[in-house]
Each structure stands twice: as C-alpha cells, then as structure tokens.
TIKOL-519250 format. One record per residue (C-alpha): residue number from 1; x, y, z. Coordinates in Angstrom, 1 decimal. Layout:
residues N
n, X, Y, Z
NUM, X, Y, Z;
...
//
This chain:
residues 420
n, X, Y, Z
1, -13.2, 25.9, 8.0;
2, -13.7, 24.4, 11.1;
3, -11.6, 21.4, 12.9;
4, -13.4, 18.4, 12.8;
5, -10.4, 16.3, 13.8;
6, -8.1, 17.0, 16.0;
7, -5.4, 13.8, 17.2;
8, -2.3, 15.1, 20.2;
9, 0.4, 13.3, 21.3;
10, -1.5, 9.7, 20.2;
11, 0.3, 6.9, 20.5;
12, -0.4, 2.8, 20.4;
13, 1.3, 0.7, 21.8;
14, 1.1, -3.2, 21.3;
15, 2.8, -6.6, 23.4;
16, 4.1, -8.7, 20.6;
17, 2.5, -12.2, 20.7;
18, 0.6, -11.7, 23.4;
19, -3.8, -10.9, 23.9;
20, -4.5, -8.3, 26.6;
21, -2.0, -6.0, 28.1;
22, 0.3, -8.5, 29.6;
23, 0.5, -10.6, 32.7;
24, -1.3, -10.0, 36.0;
25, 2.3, -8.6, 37.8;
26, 2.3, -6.0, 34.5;
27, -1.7, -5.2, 35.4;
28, -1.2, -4.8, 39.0;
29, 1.9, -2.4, 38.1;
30, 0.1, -0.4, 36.0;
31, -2.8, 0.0, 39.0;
32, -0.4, 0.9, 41.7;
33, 1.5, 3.4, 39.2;
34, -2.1, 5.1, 38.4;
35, -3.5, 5.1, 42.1;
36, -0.4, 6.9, 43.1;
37, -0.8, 9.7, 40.2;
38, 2.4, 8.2, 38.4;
39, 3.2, 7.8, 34.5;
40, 1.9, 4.0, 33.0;
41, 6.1, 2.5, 33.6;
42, 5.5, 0.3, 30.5;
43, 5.0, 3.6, 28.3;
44, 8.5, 4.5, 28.7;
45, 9.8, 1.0, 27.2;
46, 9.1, -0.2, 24.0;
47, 10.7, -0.4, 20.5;
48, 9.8, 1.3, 17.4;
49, 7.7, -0.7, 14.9;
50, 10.1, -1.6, 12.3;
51, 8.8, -4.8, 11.1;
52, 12.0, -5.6, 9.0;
53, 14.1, -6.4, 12.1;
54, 14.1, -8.4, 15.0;
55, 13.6, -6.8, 17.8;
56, 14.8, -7.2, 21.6;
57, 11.9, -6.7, 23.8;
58, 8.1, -7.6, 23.6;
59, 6.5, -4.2, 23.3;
60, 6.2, -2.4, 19.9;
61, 4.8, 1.3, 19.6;
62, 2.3, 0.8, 16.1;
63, 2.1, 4.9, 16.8;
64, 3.7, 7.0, 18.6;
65, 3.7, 11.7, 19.1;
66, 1.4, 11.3, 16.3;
67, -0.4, 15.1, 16.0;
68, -2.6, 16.4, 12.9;
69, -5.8, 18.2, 12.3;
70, -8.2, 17.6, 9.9;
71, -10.7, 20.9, 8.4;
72, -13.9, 20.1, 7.4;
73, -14.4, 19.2, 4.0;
74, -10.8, 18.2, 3.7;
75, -9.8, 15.1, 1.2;
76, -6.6, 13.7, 3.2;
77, -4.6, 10.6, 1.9;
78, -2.5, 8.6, 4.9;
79, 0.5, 6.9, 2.9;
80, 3.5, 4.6, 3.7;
81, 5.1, 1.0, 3.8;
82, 3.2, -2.3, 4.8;
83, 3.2, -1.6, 8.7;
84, 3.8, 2.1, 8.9;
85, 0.9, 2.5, 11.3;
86, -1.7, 3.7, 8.6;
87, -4.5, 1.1, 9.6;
88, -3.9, 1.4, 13.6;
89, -4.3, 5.1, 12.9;
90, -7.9, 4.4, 10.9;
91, -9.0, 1.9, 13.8;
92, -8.2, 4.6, 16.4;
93, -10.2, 7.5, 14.8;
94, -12.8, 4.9, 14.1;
95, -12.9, 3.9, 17.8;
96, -12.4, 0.0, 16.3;
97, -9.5, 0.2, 19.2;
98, -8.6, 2.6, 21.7;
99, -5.1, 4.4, 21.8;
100, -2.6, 3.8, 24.4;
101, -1.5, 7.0, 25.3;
102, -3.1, 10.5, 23.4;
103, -6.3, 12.2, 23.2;
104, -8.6, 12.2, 20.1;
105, -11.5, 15.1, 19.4;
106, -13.7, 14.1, 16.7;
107, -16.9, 16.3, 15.7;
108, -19.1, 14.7, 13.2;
109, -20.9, 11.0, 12.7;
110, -17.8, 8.7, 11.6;
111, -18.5, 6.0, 8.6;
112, -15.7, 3.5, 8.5;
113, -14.8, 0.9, 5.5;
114, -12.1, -1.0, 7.3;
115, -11.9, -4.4, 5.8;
116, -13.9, -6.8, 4.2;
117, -16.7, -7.8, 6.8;
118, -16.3, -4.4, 9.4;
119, -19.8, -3.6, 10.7;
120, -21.5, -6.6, 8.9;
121, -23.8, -9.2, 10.7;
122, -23.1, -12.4, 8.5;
123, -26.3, -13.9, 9.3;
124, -28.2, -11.0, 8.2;
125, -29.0, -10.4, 4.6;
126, -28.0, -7.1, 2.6;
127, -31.2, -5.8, 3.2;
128, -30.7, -6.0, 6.9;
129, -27.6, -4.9, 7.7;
130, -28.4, -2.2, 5.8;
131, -30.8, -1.2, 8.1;
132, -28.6, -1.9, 10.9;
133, -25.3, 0.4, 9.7;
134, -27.6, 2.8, 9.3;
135, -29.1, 2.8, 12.9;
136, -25.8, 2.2, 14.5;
137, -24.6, 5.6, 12.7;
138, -27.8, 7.1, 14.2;
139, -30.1, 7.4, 11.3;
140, -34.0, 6.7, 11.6;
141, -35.3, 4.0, 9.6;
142, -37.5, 7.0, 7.2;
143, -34.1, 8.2, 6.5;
144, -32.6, 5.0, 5.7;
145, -35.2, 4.4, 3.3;
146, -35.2, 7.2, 1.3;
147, -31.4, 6.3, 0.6;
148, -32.1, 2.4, -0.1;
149, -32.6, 2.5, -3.7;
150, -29.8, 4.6, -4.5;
151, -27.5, 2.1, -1.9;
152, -28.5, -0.8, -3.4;
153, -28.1, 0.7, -7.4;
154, -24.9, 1.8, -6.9;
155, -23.7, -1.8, -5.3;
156, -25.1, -3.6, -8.0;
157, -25.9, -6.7, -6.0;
158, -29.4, -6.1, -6.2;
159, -30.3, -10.0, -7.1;
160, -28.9, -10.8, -3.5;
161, -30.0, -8.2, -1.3;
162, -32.1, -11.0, 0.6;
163, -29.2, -13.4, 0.8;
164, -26.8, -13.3, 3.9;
165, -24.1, -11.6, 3.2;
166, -22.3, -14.4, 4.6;
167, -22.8, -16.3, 1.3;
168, -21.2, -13.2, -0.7;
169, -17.9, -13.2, -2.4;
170, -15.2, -10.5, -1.0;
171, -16.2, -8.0, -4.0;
172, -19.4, -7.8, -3.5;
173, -19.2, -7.6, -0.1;
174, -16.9, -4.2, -0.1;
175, -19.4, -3.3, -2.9;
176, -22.3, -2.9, -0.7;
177, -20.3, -1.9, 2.3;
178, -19.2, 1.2, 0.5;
179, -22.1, 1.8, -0.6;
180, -24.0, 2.4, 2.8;
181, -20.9, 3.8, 4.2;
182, -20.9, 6.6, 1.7;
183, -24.3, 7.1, 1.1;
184, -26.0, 7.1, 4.8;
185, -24.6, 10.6, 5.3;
186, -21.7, 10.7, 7.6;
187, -19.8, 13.7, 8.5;
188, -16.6, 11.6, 8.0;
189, -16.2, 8.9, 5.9;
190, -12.8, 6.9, 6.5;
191, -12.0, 4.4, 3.9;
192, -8.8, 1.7, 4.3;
193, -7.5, -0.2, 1.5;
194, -10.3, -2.8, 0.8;
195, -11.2, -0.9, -2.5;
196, -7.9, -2.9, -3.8;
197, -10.8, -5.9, -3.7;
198, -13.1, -4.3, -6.2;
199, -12.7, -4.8, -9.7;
200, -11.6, -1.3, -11.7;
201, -14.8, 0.0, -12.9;
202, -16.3, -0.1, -9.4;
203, -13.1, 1.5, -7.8;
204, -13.6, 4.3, -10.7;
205, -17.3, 4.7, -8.9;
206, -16.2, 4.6, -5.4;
207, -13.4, 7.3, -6.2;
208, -15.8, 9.6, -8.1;
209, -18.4, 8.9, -4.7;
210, -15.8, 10.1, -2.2;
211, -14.9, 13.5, -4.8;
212, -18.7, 14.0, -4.7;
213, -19.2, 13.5, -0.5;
214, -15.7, 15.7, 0.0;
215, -17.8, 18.3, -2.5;
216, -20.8, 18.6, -0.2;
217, -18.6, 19.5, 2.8;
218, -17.9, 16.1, 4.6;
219, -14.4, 14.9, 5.3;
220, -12.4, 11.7, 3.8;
221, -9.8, 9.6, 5.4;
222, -8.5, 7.9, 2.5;
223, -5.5, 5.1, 3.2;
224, -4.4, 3.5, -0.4;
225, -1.3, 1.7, -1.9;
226, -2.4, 3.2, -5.1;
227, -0.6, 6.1, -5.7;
228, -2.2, 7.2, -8.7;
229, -5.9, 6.9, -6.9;
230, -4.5, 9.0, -3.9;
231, -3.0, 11.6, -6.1;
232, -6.3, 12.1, -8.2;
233, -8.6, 11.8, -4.8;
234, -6.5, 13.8, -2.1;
235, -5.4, 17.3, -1.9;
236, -3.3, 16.8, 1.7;
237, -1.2, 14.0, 2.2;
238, 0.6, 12.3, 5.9;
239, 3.4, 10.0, 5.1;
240, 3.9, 7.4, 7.9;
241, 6.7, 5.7, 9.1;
242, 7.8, 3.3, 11.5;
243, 4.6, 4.9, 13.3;
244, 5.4, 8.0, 13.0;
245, 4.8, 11.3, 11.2;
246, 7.0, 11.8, 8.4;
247, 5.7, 14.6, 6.2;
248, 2.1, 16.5, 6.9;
249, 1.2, 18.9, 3.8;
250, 0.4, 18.8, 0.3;
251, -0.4, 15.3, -1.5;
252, 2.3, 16.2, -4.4;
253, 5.2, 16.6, -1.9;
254, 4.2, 14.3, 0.3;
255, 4.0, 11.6, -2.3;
256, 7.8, 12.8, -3.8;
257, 9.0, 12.6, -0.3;
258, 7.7, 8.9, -0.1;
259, 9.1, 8.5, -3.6;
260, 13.0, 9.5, -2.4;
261, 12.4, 8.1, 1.0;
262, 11.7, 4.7, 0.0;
263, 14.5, 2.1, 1.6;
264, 15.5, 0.7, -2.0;
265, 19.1, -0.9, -1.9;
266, 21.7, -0.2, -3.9;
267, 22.9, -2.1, -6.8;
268, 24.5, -4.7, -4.0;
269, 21.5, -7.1, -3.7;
270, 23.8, -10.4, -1.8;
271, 22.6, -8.5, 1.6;
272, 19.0, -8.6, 0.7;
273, 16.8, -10.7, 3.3;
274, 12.8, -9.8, 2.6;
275, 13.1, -11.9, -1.1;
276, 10.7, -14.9, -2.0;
277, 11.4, -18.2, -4.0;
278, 13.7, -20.8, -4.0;
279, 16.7, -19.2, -3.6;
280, 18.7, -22.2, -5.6;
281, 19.6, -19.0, -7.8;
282, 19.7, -15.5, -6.6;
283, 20.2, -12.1, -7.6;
284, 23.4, -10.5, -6.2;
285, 23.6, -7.3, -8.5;
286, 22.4, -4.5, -10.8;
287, 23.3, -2.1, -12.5;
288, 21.2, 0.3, -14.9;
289, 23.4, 2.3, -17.0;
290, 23.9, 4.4, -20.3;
291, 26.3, 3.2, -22.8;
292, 29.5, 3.8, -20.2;
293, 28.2, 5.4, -17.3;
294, 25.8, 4.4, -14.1;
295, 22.7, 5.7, -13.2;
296, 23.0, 8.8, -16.1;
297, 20.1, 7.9, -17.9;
298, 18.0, 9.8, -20.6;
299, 15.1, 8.9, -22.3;
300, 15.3, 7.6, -25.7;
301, 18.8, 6.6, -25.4;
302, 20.1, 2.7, -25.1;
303, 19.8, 1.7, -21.9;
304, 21.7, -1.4, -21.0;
305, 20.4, -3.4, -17.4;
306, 23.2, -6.1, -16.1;
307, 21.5, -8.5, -13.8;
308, 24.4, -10.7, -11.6;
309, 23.3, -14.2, -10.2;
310, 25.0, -16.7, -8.0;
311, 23.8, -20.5, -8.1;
312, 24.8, -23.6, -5.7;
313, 24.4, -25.6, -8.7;
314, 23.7, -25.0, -12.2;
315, 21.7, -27.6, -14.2;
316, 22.7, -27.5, -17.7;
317, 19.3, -28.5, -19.8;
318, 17.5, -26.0, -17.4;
319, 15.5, -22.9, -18.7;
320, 16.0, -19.9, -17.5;
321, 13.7, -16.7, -16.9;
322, 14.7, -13.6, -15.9;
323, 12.4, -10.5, -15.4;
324, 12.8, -6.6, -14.9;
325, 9.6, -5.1, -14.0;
326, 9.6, -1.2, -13.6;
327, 7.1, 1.1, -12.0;
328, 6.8, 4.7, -11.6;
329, 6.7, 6.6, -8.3;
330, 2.6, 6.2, -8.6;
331, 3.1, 2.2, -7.5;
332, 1.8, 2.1, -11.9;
333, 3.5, -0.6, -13.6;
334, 5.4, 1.0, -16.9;
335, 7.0, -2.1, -18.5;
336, 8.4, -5.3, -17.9;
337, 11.5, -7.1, -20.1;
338, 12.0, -11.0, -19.8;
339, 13.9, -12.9, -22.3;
340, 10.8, -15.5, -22.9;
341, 8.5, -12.7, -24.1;
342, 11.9, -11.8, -26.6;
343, 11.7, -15.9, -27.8;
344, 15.2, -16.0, -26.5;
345, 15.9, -18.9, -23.8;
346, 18.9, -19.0, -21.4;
347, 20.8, -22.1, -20.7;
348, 23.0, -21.4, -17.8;
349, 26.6, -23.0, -17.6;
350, 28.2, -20.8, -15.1;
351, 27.2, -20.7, -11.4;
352, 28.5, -17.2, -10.9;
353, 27.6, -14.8, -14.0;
354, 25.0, -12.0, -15.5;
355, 22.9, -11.2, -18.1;
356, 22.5, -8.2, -19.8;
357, 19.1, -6.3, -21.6;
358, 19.7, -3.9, -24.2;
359, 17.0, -1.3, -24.8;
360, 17.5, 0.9, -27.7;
361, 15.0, 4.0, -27.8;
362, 13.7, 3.9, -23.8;
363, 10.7, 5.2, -23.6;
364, 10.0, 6.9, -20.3;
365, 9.5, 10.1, -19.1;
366, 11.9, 13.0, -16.8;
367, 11.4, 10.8, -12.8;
368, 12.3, 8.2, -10.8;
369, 11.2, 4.7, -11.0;
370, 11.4, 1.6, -9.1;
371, 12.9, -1.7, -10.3;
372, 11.0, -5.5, -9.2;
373, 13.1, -8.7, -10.2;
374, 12.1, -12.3, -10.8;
375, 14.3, -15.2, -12.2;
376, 12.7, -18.9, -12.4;
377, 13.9, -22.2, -13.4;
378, 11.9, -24.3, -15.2;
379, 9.4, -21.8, -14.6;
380, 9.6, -22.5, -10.8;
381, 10.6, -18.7, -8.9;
382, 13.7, -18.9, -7.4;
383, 13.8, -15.4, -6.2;
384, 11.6, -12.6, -6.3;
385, 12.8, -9.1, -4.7;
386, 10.5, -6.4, -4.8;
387, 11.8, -2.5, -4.7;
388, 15.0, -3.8, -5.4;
389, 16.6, -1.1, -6.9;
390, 15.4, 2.6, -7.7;
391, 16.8, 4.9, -10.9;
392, 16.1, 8.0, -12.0;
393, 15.6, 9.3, -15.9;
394, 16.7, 12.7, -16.9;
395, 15.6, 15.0, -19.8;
396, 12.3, 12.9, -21.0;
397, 10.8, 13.4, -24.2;
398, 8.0, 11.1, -23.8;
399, 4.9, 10.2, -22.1;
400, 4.6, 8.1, -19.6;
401, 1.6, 5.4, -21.4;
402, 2.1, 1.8, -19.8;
403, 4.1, -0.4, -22.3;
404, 4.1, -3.4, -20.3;
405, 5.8, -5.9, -22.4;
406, 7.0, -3.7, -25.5;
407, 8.0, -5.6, -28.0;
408, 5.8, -4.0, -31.1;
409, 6.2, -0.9, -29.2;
410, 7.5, 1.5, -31.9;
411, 10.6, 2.3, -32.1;
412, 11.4, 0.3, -28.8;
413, 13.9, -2.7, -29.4;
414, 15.2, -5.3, -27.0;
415, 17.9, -7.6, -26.9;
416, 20.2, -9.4, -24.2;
417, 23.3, -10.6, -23.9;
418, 24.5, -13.8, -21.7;
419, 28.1, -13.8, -19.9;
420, 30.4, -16.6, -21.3;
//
C-alpha cells in the first residue's frame, strides 16, 4: 500500500495567553535569525505541555519530534489524556493551523469533522453549505448532486435542510456535517471527537460509515475518548502524551499501554489537586482489598472497598452520599455502589473516619479497572475525583455485561459498614 501520510520531526509550539507569535522584539528576532540562515532562537525554549502543572515560562510545545506514516486504506485511532496534543495533531494535518517546526506530505483530498460548526457558513441553510463543502473539497456541483439524497437520508434532518444551520441544535449539526464529510468522497476522512454529541444510534451509523469508507480504500483519522468505539473501528493505534509519541502499532497494545500508563494515584488521595466540589469533606484514602489482603482481588470473591474522609466540620442531622463508580480500561462504565441506592443513610459524627462496601460474589472479569469517587452532603458534591485509583482483578469467571447499580443483580450483595 502506498503512503498517503507521511508527518517528520513536526512540532507546535504555542505562547501561553498570548494571540500571534509574541511581541514585535520576539518578531524582529525571529527575522534577523532567518535572514542570517540561523535556527528560529525561540524553538530551543519552551516547556512540555503538561497541563496539570504550572509551568515557568510562556511557551508550551502542544507537539513536539512527532513522526508516523499513515498506508492507504489504513483505519488509525490517535488516543490519550485531555491535552495530549491529539486535536493540534488533527488541525495540523487538516491545515486548520500550520505547524511550528516539521514538514507534513499529504496525498489525497482531506475531509475534516473537527468540532461542531468546522466548515459551516451559519447563514447558509443545509442545503447550501452542502454545496459549498463540497466545492471547497473540489467536487463539481453534478457530483454533489448525485450524492445529495443519500447525504441528506443518512442525516436525518431532512425537514430543515432550508433552514440555516445556525438555527440547528449541536446534534444535528454534527449529524449533517458527518454526513457530507463522509459521503463527498475524500481520500482521507479525519474525524475528532464531536461524535460524543450524537445520540447512540447515530454514532452506531457514523462508526459503521467510516468501516465502510476505510473498506473502499480511503484512509480514517479517528481521535475518540471512547475506547470501546476505537477498539471496534481501528486496527492501528498512536498514544499521545504530553505531545509526544508514546506507542505507534497495533490498536490492542496501544490501548493496554494507555490502560497501565494512566497517572492513577495510589491509595493516598490527601495529595490530590485536579478534584471538584466543595471540599468541606474530602477523600483522603482507599483501599480495595480481599478479605485480608490489598489489591489481590479475584472475581467472585468478597471484595471489601474502605473509603477514608477528613471534614472541617461535621454537621450531625446531615445526609451523607458516598459513591464508587468503576470502569473498565474501554473508558465503559461497569457498576457503581452508593449507600442511597442500598436504602442505607450515613449520619456522620466523626470528622476523621471511613466507610466501608462489602461486595459478596463480584462480578467482573480477569483486567484492570479504574475507580471515580463522589461524596455529597445533603446531596450537594463536596468532592468528586476522577481516576482516582486503579485495581486489577485476577482469575475472572465472568463476563464483563454493565451492572451499573446491582442491587437485583444475582447473586451480587452489598452492604457497608460505618467507622464508630
């Protein structure tokens, strides 16, 4: 097959609350540097994009010695963290935005689905932009018109086709704009995470549209928080990171390497800092343990879960929530224990304490899963930590079917405990 991208030594790099490239001394630098035949000096400062720290300086790479080919016909999923790079990377290829530093060798008519609204006139009406994605990829209006039907069928917003799109909601909007992005024939079709906005039935159709454009030879960029979509969609995966290349091969080992390579903490949460709520009561531990021992779990065994807290001030006629949400390493949510879906309510009286869950017969599967945490007062969130812990099951017997909240699940029982 042949090479229909190819991306060396790319790199972006961005000035952190700035617009343009800087001031007119940094401009006039950069001029006298590339008249002479010398490097950009600005290039060889900068920080890495790590958006959970604060930084020093002013200039952030987004990418940086990014290098990857792409074959024709090639389904390939782009994965990471919030901030990895993953959209910079799309808007690059897409020639949204230009890179700082690199070179880029595309060969093929590019389709992009960005975000809501990319490409879209909001004054025009469906019927109109259609006509004008389809020029500015190139096509002739004959051509456009022998695919209008099956553009607007497939969107299912055929009632406002005349309206401007300006006056659509966001799902309807990504409806149509995948629609002439996949169907006006492109060579490549990149896709960001917008499908997140459709409901599921259409993201089952715009899945099953990209299997069917990879099938007659065209390439897909596919960029998705949802793991299980990627898996099912992608046969290559690149893990990003801090905008960089982490792993470049197949989807299955890229995804595990995500999986292990995830920043979860350990069961110390006090030192947490990216949490939302409150925060008049906190989480400061975890553990997830067998009968005696940590972190030796086995499916269909008791499983107890100890969640520590630390108040400034406990109110004593005050309801208490407290929720353990667990998802596999596809980003799918398995379950999720809280003691108001068990008819049990918690009256604090310490300020310093933990509760404990008690899960006789627990149903998941041999793999690793990630742990979300909640508490509210009054039904007010006081703290909310997502990825907060990460545990792996051994010897599974079962199979992994969503339980959600599993009370009537058979076989499955759940009780907690509250420190005196």
């Amino acid at each position: 097959m042949k090479t229909v991208i190819k991306v060396e030594n790319l790199g972006k790099q961005y000035r952190l609350g700035q617009v343009g490239t800087g001031t007119l001394s940094h401009d006039v630098n950069r001029w006298w540097h590339r008249v002479r035949g010398k490097e950009d000096p600005y290039l060889k400062i900068g920080e890495v994009n790590d958006r959970s720290k604060k930084g020093d300086g002013n200039l952030v790479w987004a990418l940086k010695n990014i290098n990857f080919e792409v074959k024709q016909g090639e389904v390939l999923g782009i994965i990471g963290k919030n901030g990895a790079g993953k959209s910079t990377l799309l808007k690059i290829l897409s020639r949204v935005t230009g890179p700082t530093v690199g070179d880029i060798k595309v060969k093929g008519r590019i389709a992009s689905l960005l975000e809501v609204g990319t490409g879209f006139h909001p004054e025009l009406s469906g019927r109109e932009n259609i006509f004008l994605n389809g020029a500015i990829l190139g096509m002739t209006k004959s051509e456009i018109r022998s695919k209008f039907d099956e553009i607007v069928d497939f969107s299912g917003v055929e009632r406002y086709i005349d309206t401007p799109v300006k006056h659509y909601s966001s799902g309807m909007y990504v409806r149509l704009a995948f629609a002439v992005a996949a169907h006006l024939e492109p060579e490549i079709l990149i896709v960001d995470e917008v499908l997140a906005v459709g409901d599921a039935e259409f993201q089952k159709k715009c899945l099953g549209k990209m299997k069917d454009v990879s099938g007659q030879g065209r390439t897909v960029l596919f960029v998705s928080h949802n793991m299980a979509a990627v898996k099912n969609l992608c046969n290559r995966g690149i893990l990003l990171d801090k905008g960089g290349i982490v792993c470049d091969g197949n989807i299955e080992e890229v995804m595990s390497k995500y999986s292990t390579n995830a920043e979860f903490v350990n069961s110390d949460l006090s030192g947490i800092s990216k949490r939302l709520g409150v925060g008049e009561i906190k989480f400061s531990k975890i553990n997830v343990r067998s009968e005696n021992k940590l972190n030796e779990l086995k499916s269909g065994e008791t499983l107890f879960i100890d969640l520590y807290y630390s108040a400034k001030v406990i109110e004593p006629n005050a309801k208490y929530e407290f929720v353990f949400g667990v998802w596999n390493n596809l980003d799918s949510p398995m379950f999720m224990i809280t003691n108001t879906y068990l008819d049990k309510e918690i009256l604090l009286e310490k300020e310093v304490g933990k509760v404990t869950f008690k899960i006789k017969n627990f149903p998941l599967n041999t793999g690793t899963y990630n742990v979300n945490l909640l508490l509210k007062k009054n039904n007010i969130d006081m703290d909310f930590i997502e990825n907060a812990y990460q545990f792996k099951i051994e010897d599974g017997n079962f199979y992994n079917t969503p339980v959600f909240y599993p009370s009537n699940y058979e076989g499955f029982y759940v009780d907690f405990d509250l420190e005196k």
